[in-house]
C-alpha positions as CSV (number, residue, x, y, z in Angstrom):
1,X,111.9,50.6,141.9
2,X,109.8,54.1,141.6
3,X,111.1,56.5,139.6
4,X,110.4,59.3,142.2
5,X,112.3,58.8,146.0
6,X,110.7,62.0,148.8
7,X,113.8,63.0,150.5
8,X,114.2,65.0,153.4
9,X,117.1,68.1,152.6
10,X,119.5,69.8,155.1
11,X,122.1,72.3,154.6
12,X,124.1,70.7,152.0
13,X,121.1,70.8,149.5
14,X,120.7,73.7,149.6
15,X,122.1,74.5,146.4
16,X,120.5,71.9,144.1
17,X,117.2,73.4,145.8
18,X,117.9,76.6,144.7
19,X,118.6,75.3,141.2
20,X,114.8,73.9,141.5
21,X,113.5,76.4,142.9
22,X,115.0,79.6,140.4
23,X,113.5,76.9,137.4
24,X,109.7,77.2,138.9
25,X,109.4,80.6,139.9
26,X,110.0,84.4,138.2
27,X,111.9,85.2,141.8
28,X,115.2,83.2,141.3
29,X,117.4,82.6,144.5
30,X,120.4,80.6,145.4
31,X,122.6,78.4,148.2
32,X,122.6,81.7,150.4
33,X,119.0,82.7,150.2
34,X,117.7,79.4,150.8
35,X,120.2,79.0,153.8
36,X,119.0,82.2,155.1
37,X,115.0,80.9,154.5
38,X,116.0,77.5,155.6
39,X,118.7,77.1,158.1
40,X,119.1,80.7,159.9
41,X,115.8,81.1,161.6
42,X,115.6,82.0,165.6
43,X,112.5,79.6,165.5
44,X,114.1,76.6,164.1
45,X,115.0,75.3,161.2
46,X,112.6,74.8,158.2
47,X,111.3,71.1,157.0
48,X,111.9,71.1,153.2
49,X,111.8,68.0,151.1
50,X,112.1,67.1,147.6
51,X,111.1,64.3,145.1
52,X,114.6,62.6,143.1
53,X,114.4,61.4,140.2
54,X,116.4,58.0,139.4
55,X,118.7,60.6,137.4
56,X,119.4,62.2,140.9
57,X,117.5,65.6,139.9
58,X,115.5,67.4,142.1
59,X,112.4,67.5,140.5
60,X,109.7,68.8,143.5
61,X,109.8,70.5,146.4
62,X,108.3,71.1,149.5
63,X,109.1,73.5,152.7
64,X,107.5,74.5,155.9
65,X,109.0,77.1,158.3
66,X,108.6,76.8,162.0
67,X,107.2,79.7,163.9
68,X,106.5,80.4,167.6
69,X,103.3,81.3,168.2
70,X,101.9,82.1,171.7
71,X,97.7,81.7,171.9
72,X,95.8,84.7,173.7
73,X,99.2,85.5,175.8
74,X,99.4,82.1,177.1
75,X,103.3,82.0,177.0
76,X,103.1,78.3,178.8
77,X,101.5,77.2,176.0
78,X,103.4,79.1,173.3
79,X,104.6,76.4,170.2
80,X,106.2,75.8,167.0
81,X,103.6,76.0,164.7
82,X,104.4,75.4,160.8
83,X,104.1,77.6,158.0
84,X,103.8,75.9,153.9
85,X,106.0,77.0,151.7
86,X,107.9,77.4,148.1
87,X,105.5,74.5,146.8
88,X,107.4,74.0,143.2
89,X,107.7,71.1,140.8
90,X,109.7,71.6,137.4
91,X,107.6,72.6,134.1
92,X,109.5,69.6,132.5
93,X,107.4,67.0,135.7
94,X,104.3,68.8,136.0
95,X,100.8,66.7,136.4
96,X,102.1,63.7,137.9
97,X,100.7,64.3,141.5
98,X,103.9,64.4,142.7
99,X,103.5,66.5,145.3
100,X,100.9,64.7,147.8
101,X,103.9,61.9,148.7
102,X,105.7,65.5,149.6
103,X,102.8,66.7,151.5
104,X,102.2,63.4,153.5
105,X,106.1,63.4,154.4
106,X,106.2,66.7,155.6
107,X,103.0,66.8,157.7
108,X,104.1,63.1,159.4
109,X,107.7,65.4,160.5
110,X,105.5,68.3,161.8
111,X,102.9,65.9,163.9
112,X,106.3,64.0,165.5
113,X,107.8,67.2,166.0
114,X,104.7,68.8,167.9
115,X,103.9,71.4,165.8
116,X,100.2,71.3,166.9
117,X,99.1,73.2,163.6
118,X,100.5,74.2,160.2
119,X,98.5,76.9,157.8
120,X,99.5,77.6,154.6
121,X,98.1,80.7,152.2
122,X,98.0,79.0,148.7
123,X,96.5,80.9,145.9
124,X,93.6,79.8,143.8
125,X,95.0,77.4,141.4
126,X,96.9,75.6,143.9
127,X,94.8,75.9,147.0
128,X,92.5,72.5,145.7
129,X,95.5,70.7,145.9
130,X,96.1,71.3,149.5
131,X,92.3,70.6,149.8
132,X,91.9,66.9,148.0
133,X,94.9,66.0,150.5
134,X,92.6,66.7,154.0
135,X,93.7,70.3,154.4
136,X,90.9,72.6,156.1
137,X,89.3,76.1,153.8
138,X,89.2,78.7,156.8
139,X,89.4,82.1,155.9
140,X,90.8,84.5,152.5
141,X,93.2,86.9,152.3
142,X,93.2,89.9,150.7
143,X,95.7,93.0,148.8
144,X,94.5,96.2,150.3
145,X,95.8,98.8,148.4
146,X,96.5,102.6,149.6
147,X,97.1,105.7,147.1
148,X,100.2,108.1,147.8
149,X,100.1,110.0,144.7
150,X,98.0,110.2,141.5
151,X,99.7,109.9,138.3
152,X,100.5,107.7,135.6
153,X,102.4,105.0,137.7
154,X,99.5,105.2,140.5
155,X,96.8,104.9,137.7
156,X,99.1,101.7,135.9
157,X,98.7,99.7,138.9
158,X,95.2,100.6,140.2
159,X,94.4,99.8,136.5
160,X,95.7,96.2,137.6
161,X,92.1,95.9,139.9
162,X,90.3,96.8,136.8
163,X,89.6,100.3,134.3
164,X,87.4,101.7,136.9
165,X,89.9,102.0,139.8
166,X,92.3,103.2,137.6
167,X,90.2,105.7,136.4
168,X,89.2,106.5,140.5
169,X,92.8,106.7,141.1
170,X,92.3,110.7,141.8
171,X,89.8,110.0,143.9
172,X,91.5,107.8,146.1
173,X,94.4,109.8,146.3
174,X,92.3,112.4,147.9
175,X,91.0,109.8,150.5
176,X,94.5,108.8,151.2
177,X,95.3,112.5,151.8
178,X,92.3,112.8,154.2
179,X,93.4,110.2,155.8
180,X,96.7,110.7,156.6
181,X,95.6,113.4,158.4
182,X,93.5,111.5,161.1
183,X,96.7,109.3,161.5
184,X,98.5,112.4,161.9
185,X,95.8,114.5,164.5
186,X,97.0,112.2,168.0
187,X,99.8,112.9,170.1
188,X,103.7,112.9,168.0
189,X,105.7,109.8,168.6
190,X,109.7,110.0,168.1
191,X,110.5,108.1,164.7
192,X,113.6,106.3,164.5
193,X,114.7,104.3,161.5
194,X,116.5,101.0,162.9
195,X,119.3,98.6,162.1
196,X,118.6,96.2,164.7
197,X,115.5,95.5,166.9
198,X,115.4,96.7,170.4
199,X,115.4,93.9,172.9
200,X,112.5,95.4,174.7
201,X,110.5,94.7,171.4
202,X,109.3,91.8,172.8
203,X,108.0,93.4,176.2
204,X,105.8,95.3,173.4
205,X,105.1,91.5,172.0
206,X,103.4,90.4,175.2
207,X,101.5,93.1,175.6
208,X,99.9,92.9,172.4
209,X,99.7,88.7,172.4
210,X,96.2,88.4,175.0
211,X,94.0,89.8,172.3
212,X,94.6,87.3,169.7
213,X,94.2,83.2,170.0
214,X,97.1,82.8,167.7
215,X,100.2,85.8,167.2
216,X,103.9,85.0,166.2
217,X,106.4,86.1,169.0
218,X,107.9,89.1,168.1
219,X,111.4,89.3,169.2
220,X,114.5,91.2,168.1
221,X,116.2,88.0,166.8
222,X,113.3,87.1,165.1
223,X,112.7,90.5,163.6
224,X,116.1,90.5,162.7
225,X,116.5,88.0,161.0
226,X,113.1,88.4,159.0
227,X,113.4,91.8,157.9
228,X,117.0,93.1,158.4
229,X,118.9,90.4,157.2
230,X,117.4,89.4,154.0
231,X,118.8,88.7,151.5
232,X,116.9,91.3,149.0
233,X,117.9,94.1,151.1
234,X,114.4,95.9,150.3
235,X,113.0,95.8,153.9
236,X,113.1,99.4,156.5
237,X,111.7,99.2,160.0
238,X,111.2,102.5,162.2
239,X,110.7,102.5,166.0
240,X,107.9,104.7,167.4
241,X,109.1,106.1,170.9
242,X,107.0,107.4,173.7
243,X,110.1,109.6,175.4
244,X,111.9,106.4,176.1
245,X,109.1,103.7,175.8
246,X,109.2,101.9,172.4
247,X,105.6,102.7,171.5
248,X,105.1,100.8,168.2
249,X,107.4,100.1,165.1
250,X,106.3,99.3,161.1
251,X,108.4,97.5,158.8
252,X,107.6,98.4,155.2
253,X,109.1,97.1,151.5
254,X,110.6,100.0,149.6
255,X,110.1,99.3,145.3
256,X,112.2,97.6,143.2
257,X,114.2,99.3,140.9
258,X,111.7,100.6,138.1
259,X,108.6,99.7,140.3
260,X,106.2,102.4,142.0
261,X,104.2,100.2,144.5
262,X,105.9,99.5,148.1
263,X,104.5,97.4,150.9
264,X,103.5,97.8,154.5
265,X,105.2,94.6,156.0
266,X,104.3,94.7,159.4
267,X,103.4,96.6,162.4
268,X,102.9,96.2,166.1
269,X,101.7,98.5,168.8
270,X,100.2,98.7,172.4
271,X,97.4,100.7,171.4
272,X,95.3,102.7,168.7
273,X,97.5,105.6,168.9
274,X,100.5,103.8,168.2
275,X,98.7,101.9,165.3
276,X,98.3,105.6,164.0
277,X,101.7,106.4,164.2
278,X,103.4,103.2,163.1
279,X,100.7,103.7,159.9
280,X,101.9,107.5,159.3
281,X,105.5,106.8,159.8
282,X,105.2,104.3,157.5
283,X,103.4,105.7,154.9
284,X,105.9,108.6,154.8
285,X,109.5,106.5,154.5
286,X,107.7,104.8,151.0
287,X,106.3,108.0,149.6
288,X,110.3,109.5,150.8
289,X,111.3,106.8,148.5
290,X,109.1,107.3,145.4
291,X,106.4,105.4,146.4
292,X,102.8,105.5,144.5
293,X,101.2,102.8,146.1
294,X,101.1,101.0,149.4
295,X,99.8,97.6,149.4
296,X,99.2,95.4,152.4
297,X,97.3,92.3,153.3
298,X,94.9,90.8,155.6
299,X,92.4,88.3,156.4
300,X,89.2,88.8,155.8
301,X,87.0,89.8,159.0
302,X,90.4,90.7,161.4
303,X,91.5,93.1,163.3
304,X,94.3,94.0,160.6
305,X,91.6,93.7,158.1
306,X,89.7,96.4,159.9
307,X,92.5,98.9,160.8
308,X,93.4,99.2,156.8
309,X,90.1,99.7,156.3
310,X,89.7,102.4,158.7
311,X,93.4,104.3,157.2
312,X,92.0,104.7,154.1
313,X,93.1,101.7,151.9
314,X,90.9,100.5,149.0
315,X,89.8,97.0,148.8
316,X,90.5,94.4,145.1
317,X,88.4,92.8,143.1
318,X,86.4,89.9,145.2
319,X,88.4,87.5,143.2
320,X,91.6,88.7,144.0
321,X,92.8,86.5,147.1
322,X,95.1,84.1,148.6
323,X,93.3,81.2,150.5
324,X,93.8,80.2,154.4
325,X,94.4,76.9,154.8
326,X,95.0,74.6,158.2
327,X,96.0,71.2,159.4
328,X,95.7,70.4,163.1
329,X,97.6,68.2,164.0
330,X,96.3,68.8,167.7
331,X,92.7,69.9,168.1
332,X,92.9,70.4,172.1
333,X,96.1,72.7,172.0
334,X,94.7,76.0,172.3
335,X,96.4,76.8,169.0
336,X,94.5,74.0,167.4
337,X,91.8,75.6,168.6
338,X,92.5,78.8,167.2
339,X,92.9,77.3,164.0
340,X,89.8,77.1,162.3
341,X,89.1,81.0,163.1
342,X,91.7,82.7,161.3
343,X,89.9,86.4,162.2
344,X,91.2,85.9,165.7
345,X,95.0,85.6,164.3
346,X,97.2,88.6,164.2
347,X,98.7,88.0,160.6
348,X,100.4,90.6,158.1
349,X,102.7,90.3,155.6
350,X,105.9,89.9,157.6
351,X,103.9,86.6,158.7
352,X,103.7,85.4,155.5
353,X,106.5,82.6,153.9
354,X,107.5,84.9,151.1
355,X,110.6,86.9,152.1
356,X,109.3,89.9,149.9
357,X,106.1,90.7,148.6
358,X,105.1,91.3,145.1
């Protein structure tokens, strides 16, 4: 008999994955967060597996989260699509290649379920494991970082991408300010800080969805569920209006207590002026709550790449990024297609697996 048994985990595990999962990482959770990763999502519920020891302890886990994802507007051929996840063994069982039987088991569930792709964003001392097991290298992803304020706490964390940039941290304050202002020179859009998603927000999903080959849906359940009912608490969304017409809305991460660096989540608008807006409107509720620096991510070569770029946000070291990662499951679905290009996706943070960032 092996020592080691892969098994697949529902609702009633949730708590002896929690137990696993506070042991691996510095972010601890419990039966209630993981329900809320696991079991509470609009899209479906997550695959998650572990490896038992003959003691019965959970000793590795595994987890990949369904999301709908429509290719170039093509709601017809809209599909779950996978998403890996809180990849964790236990210090005490570490090196003892436990997690490929995890891998294999999960990808074998995804392929009978459909799920013509999953991607994963592993960082660099994991992503060769994904690798040696037949996963594809297709694109990197990077922290973009944006300077409200100088001062000590701004300088601290610039100082993180090296002396230099936190001895420019002046500088780029004053290209943050400068920028702001082109965000700020179009037409005024109505801000409105929300506790639940309009329902229309996915009209304003399907008009954005023809210009990429692969874009989660964005509904209000979904968005409800991602960013206003998690368990942290941390997230804020704003609606941009147009008179009536939801024009655009941003979701940002305020700080922890202590902390001086917030996140832009996620965005979505119809057009560049709502971009603008959603990036203002933004900016302003984290420097409101004591923000010094705004960090987002994108990968390299998209369109979200390109509009921080363009709003003034300063790029990290070369060797700071996460790695793209993909396994098709079905090369002729047009999201297999889309696979291999990961410029073409629309992907933020509020894509990523992580709940919060940081």
């Amino acid at each position: 008999m092996s020592e080691f048994t892969v098994q697949a985990c529902g609702p009633h595990d949730r708590g002896a994955q929690a137990q696993l999962f506070s042991a691996c990482f510095k972010k601890s959770t419990d039966s209630a967060g993981l329900a809320w990763r696991y079991d509470q999502n609009p899209h479906g519920r997550a695959l998650s597996f572990v490896q038992r020891a003959s003691s019965g302890e959970f000793v590795s886990g595994y987890a990949c989260s369904p999301r709908r994802a429509v290719p170039s507007g093509d709601e017809a051929r809209s599909a779950i699509v996978g998403e890996t996840g809180d990849v964790m063994t236990h210090p005490a069982w570490r090196k003892r290649g436990l997690f490929s039987a995890l891998d294999v088991a999960a990808m074998a569930e995804a392929r009978q379920l459909g799920w013509p792709i999953v991607f994963g964003l592993p960082n660099r001392r994991s992503a060769h494991i994904f690798l040696e097991l037949g996963w594809e290298r297709v694109g990197t992803l990077r922290p973009w970082a944006f300077v409200l304020r100088d001062g000590r706490a701004a300088r601290e964390e610039r100082a993180k991408e090296g002396r230099l940039r936190g001895w420019l941290t002046p500088l780029a304050a004053r290209s943050g300010r400068a920028a702001r202002a082109r965000l700020r020179s179009g037409a005024p859009l109505r801000a409105q800080r929300l506790t639940a998603f309009p329902r229309d927000v996915a009209d304003l999903s399907r008009r954005v969805e023809p210009r990429f080959a692969l874009m989660v849906r964005r509904d209000a359940d979904y968005l409800d569920w991602r960013f206003l009912r998690g368990p942290a608490g941390l997230h804020r969304a704003i609606a941009l209006y147009d008179g009536p017409r939801l024009a655009a809305y941003v979701v940002v991460q305020v700080p922890r207590p202590g902390e001086s660096i917030g996140y832009l989540v996620d965005l979505l608008a119809a057009d560049d002026a709502g971009v603008a807006a959603a990036l203002e409107a933004g900016l302003a509720a984290l420097e409101g709550v004591g923000a010094s620096v705004v960090q987002a991510t994108a990968i390299d070569g998209s369109w979200w790449n390109g509009v921080l770029s363009g709003a003034g946000f300063q790029p990290p070291r070369a060797e700071n990024h996460l790695t793209v990662i993909v396994h098709v499951h079905d090369a002729t679905h047009p999201l297999g297609q889309a696979a291999r290009d990961p410029r073409r996706w629309y992907l933020t943070d509020g894509d990523r697996d992580d709940e919060t960032m940081g």
